[in-house]
Each structure stands twice: as structure tokens, then as C-alpha cells.
N, C-alpha and C positions, 0 to 999 in steps of 0.2 A: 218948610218953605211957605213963605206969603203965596195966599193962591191967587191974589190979582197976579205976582211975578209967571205964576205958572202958568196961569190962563192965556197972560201974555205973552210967553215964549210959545207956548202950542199953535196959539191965531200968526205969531212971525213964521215958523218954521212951515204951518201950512201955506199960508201964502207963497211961501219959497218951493214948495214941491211942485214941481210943472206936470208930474202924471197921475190920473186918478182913474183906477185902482193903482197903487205904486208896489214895490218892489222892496222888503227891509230884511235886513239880515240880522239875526237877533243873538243878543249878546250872554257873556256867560252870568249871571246873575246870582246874590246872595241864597235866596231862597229856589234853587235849583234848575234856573233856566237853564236851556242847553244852547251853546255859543254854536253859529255855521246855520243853522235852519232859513231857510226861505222862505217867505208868505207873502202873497200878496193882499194888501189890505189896502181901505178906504184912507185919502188923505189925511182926515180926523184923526183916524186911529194912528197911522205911522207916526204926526205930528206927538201923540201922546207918549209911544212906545221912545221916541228919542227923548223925550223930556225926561222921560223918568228912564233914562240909560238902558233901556230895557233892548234896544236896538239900532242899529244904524240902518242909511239909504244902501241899498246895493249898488256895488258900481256897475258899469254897463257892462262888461263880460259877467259879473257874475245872472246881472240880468238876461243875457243872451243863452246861457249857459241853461238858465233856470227854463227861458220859453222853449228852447231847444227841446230839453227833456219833456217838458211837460205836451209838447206839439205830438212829439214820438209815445208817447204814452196813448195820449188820445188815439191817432192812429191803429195802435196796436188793441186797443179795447174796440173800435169802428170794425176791423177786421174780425175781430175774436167775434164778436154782436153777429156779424153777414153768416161767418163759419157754423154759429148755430142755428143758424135759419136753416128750416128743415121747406123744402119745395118739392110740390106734388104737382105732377099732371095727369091729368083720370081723360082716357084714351078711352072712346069706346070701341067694343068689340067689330064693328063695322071698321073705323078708322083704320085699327090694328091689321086688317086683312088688305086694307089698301098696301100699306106699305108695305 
């Protein structure tokens, strides 16, 4: 491939992506991509990964799908973080006989 053709398709198709970070679901590939994975990447990079077949945009459920999980994830690591939080109160011996 002529690489002004190339360079030219990656500057049209970035221009065409309206979110940045975006959303690509990446395709099954000679040299052993694996077809279904989700990544969110920089408009640059998605524009390249489509050029060279490497990927497509995700469509909006699969994108809804993806923030879903990945919101639930965060959460449950937020929680797991608190759960190890070890909390001390040093009570002195005075105090102690108050209550």
C-alpha cells in the first residue's frame, strides 16, 4: 500500500471518530490477533488499527456493555482497597474507665 493512501485513510477516519479515548473491537488477524477484545484507545491509534483491519469501532451496546463492566470492576477493587484498611483507636486508660 502507497503510504500517502494510508496516511490518508487514518487523518479521514480520525477525523470521522467523535470520542477520544474511543472504543475498538479487534478483529481476528493472520498473525494471531484474537477476534471480541475491547480496548479503549487514542483516536490516532483506533484510526490505524481500522486501516490495517486490525479492528473495528465498537457499537454502543457493546460500548455500554464494556463501561458497565469495567465501572463494576472499579467499584469492587474501591471496596476490596477500604476492606484492607486496617483502623486503630488507642483509647487511654483514663478514657476506658469513663465509659
Amino acid at each position: 500500500m502507497d503510504l500517502r493512501i494510508f496516511f490518508q485513510k487514518m487523518r479521514e477516519i480520525e477525523r470521522a471518530i467523535a470520542e477520544d479515548p474511543t472504543l475498538v473491537m479487534s478483529l481476528e488477524t493472520s498473525d494471531g490477533g484474537k477476534p471480541g477484545l475491547v480496548s479503549e484507545v487514542r483516536r490516532t491509534v483506533a484510526a490505524r488499527l481500522l486501516v490495517e483491519s486490525r479492528a473495528r469501532l465498537a457499537d454502543p451496546s457493546e460500548a455500554a456493555e464494556y463501561r458497565t463492566r469495567t465501572k463494576a470492576a472499579r467499584l469492587r477493587l474501591e471496596q476490596e482497597a477500604k476492606a484492607r484498611q486496617v483502623q486503630f483507636a488507642f483509647i487511654s486508660e483514663k478514657e476506658l474507665r469513663k465509659g
